[in-house]
PDB file with SEQRES, HELIX, SHEET and CRYST1 records, atoms N, CA, C and O in Angstrom:
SEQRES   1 A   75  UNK UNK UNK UNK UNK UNK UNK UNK UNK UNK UNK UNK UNK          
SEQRES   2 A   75  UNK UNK UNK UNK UNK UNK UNK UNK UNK UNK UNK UNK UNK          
SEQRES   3 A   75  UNK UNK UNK UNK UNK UNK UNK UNK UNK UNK UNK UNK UNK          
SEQRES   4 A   75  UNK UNK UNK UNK UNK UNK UNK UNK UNK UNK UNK UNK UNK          
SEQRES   5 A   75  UNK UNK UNK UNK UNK UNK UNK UNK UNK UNK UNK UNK UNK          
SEQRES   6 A   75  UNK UNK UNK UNK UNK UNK UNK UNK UNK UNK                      
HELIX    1 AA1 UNK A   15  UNK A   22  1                                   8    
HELIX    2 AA2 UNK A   28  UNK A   57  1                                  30    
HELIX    3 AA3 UNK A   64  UNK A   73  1                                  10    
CRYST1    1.000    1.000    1.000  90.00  90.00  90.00 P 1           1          
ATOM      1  N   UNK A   1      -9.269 -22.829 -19.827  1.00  0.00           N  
ATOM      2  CA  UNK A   1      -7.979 -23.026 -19.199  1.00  0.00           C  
ATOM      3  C   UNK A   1      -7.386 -21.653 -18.869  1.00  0.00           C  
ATOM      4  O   UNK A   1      -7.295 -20.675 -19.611  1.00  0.00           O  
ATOM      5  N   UNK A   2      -6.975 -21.802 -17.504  1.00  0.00           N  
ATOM      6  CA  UNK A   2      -6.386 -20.406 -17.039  1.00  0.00           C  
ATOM      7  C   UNK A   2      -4.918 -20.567 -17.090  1.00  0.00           C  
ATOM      8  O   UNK A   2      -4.349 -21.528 -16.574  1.00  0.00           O  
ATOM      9  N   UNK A   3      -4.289 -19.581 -17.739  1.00  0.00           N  
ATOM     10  CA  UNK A   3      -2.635 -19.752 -17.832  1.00  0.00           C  
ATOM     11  C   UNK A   3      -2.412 -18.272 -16.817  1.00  0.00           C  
ATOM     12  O   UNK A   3      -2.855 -17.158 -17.100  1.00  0.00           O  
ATOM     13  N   UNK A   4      -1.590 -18.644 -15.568  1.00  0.00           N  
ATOM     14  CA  UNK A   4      -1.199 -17.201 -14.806  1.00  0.00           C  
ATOM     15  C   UNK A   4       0.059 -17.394 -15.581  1.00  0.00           C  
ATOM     16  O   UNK A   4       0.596 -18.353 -16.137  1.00  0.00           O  
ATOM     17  N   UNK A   5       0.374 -15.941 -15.389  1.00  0.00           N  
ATOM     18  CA  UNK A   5       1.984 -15.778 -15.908  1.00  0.00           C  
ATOM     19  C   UNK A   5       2.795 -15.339 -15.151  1.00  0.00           C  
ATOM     20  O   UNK A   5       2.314 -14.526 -14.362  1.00  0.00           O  
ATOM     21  N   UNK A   6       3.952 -15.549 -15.034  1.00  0.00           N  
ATOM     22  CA  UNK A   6       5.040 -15.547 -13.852  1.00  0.00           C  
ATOM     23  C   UNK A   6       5.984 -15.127 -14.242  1.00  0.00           C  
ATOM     24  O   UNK A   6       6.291 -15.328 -15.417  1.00  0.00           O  
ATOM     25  N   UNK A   7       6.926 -14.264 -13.256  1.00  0.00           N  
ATOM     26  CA  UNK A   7       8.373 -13.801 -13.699  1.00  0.00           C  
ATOM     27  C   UNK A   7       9.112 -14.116 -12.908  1.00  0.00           C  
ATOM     28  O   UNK A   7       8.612 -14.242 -11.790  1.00  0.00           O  
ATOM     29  N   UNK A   8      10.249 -14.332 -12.998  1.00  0.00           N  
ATOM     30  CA  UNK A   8      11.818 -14.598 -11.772  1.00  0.00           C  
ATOM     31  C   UNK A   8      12.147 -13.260 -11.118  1.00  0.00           C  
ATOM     32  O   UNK A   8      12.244 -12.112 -11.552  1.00  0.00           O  
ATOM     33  N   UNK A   9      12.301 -13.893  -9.771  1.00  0.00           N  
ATOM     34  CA  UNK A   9      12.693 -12.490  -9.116  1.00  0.00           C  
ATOM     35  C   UNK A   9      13.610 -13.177  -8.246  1.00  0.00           C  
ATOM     36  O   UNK A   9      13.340 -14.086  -7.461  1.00  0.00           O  
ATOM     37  N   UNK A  10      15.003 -12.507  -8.528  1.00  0.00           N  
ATOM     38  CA  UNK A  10      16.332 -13.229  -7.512  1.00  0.00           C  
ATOM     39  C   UNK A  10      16.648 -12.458  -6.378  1.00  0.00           C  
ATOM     40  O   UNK A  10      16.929 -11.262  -6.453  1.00  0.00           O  
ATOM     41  N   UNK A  11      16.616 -13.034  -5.440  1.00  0.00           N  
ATOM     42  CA  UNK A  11      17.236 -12.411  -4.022  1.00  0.00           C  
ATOM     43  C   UNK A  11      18.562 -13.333  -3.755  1.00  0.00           C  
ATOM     44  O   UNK A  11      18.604 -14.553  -3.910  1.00  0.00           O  
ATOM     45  N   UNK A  12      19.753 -12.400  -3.274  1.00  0.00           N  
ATOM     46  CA  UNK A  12      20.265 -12.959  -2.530  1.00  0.00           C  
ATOM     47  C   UNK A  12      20.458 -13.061  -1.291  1.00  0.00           C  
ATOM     48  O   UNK A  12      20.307 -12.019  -0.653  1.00  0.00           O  
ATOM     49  N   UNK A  13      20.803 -14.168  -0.615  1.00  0.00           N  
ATOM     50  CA  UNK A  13      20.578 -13.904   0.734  1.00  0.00           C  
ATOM     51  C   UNK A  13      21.814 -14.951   1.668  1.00  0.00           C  
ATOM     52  O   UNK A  13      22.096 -16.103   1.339  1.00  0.00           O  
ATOM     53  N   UNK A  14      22.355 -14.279   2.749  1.00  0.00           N  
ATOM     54  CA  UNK A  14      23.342 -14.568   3.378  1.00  0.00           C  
ATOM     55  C   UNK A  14      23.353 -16.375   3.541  1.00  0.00           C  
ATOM     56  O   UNK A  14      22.347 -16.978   3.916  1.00  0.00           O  
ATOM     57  N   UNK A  15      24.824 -17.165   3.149  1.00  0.00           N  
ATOM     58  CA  UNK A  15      24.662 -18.649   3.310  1.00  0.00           C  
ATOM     59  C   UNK A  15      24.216 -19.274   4.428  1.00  0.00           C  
ATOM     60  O   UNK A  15      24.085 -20.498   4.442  1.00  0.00           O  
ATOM     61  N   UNK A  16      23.901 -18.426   5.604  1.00  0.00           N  
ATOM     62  CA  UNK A  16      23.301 -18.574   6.860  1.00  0.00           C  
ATOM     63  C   UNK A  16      21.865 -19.070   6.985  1.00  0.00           C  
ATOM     64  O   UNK A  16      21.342 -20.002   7.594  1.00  0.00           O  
ATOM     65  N   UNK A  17      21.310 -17.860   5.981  1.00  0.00           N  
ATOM     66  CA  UNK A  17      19.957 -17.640   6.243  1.00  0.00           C  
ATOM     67  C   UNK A  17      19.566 -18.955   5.330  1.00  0.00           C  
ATOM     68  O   UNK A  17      18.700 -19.602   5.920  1.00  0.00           O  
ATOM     69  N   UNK A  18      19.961 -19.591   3.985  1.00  0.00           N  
ATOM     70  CA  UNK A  18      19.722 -20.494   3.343  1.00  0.00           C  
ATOM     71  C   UNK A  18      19.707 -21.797   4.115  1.00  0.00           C  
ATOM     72  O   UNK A  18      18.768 -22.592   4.082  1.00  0.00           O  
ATOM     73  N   UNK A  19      20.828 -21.956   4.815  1.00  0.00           N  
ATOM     74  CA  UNK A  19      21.065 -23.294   5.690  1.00  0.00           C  
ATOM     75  C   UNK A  19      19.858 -23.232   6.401  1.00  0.00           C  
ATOM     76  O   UNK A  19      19.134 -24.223   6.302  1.00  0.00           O  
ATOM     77  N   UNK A  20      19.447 -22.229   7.146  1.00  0.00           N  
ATOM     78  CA  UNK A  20      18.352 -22.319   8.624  1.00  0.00           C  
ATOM     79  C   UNK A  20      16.804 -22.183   7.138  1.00  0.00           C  
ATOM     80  O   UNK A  20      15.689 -22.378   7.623  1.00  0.00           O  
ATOM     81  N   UNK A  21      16.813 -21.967   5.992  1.00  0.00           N  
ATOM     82  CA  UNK A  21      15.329 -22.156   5.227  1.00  0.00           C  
ATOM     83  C   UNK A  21      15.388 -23.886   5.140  1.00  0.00           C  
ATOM     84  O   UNK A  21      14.434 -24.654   5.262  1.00  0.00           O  
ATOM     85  N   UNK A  22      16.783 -24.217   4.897  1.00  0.00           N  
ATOM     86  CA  UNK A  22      16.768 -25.686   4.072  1.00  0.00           C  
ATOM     87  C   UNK A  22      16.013 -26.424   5.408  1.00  0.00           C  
ATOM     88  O   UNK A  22      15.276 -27.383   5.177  1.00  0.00           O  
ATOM     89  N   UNK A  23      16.187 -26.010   6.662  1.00  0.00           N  
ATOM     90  CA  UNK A  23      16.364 -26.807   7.687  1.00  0.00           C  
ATOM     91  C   UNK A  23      14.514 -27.196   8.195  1.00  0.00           C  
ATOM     92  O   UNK A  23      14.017 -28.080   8.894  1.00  0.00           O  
ATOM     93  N   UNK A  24      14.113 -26.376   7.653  1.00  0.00           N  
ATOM     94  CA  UNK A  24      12.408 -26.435   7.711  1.00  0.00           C  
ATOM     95  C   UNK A  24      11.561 -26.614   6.631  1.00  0.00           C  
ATOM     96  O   UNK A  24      11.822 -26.326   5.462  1.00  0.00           O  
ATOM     97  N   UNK A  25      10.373 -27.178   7.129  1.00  0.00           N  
ATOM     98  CA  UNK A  25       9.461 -27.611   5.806  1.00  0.00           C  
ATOM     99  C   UNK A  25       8.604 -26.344   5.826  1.00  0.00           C  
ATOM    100  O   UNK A  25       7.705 -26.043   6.611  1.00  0.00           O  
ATOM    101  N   UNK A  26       9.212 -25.509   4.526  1.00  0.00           N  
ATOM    102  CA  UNK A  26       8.155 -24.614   4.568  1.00  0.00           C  
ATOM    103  C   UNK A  26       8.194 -24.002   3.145  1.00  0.00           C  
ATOM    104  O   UNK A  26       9.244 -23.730   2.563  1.00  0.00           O  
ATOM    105  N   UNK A  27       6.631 -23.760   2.506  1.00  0.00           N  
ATOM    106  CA  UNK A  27       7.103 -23.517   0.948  1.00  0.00           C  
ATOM    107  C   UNK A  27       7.443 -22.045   0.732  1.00  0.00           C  
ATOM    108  O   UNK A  27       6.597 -21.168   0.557  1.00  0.00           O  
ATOM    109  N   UNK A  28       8.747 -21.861   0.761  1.00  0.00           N  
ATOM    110  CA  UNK A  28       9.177 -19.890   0.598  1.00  0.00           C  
ATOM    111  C   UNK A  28       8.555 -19.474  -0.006  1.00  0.00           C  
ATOM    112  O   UNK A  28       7.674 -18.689   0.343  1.00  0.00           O  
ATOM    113  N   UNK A  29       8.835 -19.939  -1.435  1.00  0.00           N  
ATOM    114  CA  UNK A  29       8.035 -19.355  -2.629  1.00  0.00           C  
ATOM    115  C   UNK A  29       6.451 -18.380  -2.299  1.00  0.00           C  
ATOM    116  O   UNK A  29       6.038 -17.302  -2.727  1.00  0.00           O  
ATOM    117  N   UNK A  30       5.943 -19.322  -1.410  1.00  0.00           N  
ATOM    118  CA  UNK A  30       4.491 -19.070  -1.280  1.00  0.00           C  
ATOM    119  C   UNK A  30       4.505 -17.536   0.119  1.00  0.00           C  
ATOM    120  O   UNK A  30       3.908 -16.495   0.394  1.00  0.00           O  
ATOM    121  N   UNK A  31       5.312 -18.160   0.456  1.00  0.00           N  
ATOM    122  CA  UNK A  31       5.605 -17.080   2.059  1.00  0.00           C  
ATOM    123  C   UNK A  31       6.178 -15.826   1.276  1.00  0.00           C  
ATOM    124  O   UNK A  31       5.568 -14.761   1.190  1.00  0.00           O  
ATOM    125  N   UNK A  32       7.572 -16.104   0.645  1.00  0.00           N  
ATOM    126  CA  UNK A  32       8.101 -14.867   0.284  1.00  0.00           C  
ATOM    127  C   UNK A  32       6.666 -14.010  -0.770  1.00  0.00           C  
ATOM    128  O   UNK A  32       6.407 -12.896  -0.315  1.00  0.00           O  
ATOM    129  N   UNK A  33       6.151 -14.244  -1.514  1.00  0.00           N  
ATOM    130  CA  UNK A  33       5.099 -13.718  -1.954  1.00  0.00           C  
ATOM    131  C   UNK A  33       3.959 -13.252  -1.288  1.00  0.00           C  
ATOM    132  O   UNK A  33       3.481 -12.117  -1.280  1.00  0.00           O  
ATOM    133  N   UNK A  34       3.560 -14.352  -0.690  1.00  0.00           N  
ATOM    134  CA  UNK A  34       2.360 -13.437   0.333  1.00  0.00           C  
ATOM    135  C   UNK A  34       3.334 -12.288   1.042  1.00  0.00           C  
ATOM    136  O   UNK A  34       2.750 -11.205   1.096  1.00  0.00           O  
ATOM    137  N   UNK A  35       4.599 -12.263   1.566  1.00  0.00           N  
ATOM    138  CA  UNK A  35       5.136 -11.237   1.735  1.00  0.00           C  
ATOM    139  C   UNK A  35       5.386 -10.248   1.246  1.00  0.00           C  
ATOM    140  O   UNK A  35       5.464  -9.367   2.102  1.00  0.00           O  
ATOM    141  N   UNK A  36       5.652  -9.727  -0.216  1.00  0.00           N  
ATOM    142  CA  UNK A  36       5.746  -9.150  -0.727  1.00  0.00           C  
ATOM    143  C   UNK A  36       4.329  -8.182  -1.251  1.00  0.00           C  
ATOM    144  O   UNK A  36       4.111  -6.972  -1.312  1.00  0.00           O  
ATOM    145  N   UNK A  37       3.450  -9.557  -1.612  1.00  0.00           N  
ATOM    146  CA  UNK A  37       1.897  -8.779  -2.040  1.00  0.00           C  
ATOM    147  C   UNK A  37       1.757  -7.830  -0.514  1.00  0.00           C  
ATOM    148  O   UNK A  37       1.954  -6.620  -0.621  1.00  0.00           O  
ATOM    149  N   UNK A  38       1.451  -8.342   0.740  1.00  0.00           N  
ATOM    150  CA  UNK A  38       1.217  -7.527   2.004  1.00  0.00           C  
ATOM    151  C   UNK A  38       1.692  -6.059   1.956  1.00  0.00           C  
ATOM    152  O   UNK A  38       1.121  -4.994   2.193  1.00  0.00           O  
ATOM    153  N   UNK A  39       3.265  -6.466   1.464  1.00  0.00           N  
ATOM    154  CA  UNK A  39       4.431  -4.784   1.739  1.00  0.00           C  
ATOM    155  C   UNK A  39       3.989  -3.972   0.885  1.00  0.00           C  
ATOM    156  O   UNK A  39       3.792  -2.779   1.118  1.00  0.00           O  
ATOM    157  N   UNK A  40       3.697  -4.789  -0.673  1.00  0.00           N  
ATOM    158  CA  UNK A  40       3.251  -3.611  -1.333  1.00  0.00           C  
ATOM    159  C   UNK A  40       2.086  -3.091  -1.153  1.00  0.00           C  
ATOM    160  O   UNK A  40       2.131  -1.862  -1.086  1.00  0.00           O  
ATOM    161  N   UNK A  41       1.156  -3.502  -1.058  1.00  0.00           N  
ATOM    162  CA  UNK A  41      -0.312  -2.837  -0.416  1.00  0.00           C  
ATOM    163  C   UNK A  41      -0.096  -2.193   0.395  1.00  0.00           C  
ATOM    164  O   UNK A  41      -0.332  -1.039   0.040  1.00  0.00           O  
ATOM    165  N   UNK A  42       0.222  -2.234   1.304  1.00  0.00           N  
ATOM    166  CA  UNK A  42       0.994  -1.637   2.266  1.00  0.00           C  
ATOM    167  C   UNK A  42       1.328  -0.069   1.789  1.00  0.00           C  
ATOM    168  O   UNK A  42       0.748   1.016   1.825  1.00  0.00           O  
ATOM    169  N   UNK A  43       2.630  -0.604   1.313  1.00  0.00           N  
ATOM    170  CA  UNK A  43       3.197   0.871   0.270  1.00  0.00           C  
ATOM    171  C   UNK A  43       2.146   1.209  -0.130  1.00  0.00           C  
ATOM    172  O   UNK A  43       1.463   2.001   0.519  1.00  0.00           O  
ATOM    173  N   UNK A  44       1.883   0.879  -0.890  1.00  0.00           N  
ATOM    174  CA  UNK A  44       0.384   1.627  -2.035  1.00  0.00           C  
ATOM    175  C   UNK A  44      -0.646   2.583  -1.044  1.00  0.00           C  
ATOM    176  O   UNK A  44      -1.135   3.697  -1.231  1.00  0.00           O  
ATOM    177  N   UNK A  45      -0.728   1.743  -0.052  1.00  0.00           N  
ATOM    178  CA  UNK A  45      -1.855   2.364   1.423  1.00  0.00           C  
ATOM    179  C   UNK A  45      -0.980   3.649   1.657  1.00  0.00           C  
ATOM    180  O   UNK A  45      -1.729   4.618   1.782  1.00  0.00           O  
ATOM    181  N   UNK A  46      -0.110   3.875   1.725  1.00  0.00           N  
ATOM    182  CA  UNK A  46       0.698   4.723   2.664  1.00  0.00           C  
ATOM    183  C   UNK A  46       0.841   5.855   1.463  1.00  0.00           C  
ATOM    184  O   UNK A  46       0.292   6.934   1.688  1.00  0.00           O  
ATOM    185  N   UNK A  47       1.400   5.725   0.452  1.00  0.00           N  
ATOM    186  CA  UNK A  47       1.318   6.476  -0.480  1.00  0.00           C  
ATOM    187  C   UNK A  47      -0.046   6.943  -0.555  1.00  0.00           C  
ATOM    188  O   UNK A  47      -0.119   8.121  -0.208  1.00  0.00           O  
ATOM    189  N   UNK A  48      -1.143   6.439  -0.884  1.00  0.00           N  
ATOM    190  CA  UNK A  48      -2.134   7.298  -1.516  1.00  0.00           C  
ATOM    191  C   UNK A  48      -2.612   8.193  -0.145  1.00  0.00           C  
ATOM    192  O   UNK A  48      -3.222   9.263  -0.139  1.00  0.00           O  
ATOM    193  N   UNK A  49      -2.145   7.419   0.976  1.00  0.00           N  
ATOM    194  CA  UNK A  49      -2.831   8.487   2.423  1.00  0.00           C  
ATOM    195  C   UNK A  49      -2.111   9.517   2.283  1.00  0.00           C  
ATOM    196  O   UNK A  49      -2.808  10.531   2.314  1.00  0.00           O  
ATOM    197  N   UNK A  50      -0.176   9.883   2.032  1.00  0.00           N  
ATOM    198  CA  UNK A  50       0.197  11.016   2.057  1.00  0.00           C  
ATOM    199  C   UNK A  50      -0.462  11.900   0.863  1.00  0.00           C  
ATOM    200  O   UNK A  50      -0.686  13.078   1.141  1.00  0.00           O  
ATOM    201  N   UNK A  51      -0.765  11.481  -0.330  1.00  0.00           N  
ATOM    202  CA  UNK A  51      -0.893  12.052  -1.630  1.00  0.00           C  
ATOM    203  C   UNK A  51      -2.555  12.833  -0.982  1.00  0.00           C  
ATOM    204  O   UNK A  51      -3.055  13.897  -1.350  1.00  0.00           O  
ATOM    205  N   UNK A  52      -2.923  12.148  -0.256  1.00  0.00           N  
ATOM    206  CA  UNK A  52      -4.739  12.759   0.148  1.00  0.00           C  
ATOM    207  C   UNK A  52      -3.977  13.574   1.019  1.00  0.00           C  
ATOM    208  O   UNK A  52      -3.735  14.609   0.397  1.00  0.00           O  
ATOM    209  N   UNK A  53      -3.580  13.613   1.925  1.00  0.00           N  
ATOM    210  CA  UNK A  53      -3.261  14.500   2.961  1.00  0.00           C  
ATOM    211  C   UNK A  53      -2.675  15.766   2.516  1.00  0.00           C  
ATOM    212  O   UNK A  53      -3.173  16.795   2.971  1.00  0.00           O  
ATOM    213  N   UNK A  54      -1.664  15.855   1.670  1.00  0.00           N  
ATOM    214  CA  UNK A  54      -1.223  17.024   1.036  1.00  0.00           C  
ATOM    215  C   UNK A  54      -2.282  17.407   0.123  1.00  0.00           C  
ATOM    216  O   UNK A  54      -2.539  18.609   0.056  1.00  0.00           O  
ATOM    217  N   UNK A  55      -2.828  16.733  -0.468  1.00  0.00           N  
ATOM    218  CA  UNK A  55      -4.510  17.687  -1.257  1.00  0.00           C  
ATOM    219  C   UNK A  55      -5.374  18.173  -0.151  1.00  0.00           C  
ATOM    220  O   UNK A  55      -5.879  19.283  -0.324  1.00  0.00           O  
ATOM    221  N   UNK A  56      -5.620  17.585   0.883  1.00  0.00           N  
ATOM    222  CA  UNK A  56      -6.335  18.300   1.909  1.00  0.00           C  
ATOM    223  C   UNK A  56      -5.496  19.341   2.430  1.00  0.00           C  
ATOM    224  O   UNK A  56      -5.953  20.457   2.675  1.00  0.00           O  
ATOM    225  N   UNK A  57      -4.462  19.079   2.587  1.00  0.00           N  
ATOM    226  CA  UNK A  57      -3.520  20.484   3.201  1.00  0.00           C  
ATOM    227  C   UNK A  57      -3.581  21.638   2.482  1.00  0.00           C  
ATOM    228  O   UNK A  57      -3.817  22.689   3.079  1.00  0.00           O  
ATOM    229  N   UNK A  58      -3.384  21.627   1.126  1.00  0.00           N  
ATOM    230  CA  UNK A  58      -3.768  22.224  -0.231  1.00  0.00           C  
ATOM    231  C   UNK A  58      -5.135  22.826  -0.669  1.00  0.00           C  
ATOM    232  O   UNK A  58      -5.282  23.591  -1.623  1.00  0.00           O  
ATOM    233  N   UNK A  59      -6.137  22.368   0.178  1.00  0.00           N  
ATOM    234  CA  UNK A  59      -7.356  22.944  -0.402  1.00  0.00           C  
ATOM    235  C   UNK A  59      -7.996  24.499   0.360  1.00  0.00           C  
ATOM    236  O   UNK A  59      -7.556  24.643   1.500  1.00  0.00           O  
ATOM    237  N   UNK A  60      -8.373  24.952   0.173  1.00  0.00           N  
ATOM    238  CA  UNK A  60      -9.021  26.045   0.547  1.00  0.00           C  
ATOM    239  C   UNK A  60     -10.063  26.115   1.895  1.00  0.00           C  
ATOM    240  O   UNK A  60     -11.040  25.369   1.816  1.00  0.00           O  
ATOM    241  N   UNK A  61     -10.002  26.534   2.516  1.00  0.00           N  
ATOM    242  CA  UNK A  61     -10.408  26.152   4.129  1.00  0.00           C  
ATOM    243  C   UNK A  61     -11.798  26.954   3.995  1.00  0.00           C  
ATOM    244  O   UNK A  61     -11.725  28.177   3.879  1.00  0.00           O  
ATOM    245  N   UNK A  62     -12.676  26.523   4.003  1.00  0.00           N  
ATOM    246  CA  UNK A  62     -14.033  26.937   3.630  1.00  0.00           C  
ATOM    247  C   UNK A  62     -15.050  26.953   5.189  1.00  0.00           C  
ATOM    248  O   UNK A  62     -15.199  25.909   5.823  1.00  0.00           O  
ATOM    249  N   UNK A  63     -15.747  28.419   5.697  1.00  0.00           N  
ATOM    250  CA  UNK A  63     -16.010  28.520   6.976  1.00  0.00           C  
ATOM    251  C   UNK A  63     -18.029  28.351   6.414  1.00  0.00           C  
ATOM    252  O   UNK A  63     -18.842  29.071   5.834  1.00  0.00           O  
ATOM    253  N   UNK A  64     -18.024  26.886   7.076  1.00  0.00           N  
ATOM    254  CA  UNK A  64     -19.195  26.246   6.690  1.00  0.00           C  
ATOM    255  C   UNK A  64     -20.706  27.541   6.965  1.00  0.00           C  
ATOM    256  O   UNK A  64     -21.766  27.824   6.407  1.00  0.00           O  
ATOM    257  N   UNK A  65     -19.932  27.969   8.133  1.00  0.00           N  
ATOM    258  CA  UNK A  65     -21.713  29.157   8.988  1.00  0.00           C  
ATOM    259  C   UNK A  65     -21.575  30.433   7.920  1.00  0.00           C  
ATOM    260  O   UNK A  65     -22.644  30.991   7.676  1.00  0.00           O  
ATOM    261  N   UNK A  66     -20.444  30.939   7.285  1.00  0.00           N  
ATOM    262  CA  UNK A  66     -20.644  31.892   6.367  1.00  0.00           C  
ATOM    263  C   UNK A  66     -21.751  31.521   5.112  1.00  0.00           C  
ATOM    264  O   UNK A  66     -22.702  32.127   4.618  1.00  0.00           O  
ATOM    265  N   UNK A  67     -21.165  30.320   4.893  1.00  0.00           N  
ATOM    266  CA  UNK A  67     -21.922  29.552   3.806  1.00  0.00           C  
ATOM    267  C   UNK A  67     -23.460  29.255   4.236  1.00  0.00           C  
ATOM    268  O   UNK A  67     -24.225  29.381   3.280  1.00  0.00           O  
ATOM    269  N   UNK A  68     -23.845  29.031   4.985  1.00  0.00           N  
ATOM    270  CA  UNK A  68     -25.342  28.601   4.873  1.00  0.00           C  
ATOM    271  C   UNK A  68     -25.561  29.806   5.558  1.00  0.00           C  
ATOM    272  O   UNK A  68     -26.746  29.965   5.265  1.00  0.00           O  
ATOM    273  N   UNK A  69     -25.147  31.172   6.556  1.00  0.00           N  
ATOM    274  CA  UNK A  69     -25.605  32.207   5.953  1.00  0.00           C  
ATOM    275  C   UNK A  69     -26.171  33.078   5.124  1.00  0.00           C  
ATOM    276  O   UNK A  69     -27.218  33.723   5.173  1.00  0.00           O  
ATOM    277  N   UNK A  70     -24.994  32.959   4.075  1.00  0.00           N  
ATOM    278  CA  UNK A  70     -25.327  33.122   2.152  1.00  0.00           C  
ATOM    279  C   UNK A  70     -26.509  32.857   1.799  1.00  0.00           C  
ATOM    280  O   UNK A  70     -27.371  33.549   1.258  1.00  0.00           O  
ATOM    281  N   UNK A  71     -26.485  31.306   2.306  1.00  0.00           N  
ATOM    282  CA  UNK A  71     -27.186  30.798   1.709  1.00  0.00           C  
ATOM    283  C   UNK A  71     -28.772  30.812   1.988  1.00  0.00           C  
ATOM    284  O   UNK A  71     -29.462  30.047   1.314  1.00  0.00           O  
ATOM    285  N   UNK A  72     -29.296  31.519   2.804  1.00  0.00           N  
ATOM    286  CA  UNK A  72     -30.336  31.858   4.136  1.00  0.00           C  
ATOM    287  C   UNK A  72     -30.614  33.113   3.432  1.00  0.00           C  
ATOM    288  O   UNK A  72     -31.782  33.352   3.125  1.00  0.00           O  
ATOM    289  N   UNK A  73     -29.556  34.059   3.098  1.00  0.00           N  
ATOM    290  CA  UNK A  73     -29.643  35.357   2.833  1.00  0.00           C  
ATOM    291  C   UNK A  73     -30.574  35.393   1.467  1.00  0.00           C  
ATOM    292  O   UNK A  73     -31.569  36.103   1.323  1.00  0.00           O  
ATOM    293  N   UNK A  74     -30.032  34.475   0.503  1.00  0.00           N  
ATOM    294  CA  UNK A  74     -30.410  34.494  -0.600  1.00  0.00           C  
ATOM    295  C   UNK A  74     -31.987  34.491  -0.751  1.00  0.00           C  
ATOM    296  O   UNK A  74     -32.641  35.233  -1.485  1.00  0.00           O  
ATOM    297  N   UNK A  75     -32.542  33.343   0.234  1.00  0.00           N  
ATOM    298  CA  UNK A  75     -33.914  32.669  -0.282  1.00  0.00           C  
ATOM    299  C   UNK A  75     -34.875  34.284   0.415  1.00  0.00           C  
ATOM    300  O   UNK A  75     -36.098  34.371   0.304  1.00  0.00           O  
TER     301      UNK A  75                                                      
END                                                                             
């Protein structure tokens, strides 16, 4: 038996926007979540691309033909 575990998460939201949800068959719960999982991946995507980009900006610029020069020279 699989037990998922769940927490409450409250939004409020304008008496407008509630009237026009009541007015359709549609399960939020399920929408607002797949919404949320999307944004955060999302976030998460975007974050780890800046966090790589500033380590690449950060690294030491290495001139590849010096190197296998060297490396030619040696043998």
């Amino acid at each position: 038996m699989v037990l998922r575990m769940s927490e409450v998460v409250s939004v409020r939201v304008r008496k407008r926007i509630k009237e026009l949800m009541r007015q359709v068959d549609i399960n939020w719960r399920s929408e607002i979540e797949r919404f949320i999982e999307r944004r955060a991946k999302q976030a998460i995507r975007e974050k780890i691309l800046s966090e790589t980009e500033s380590l690449l900006k950060s690294m030491k610029k290495i001139n590849n033909y010096e190197l296998i020069r060297e490396d030619r020279d040696e043998r």
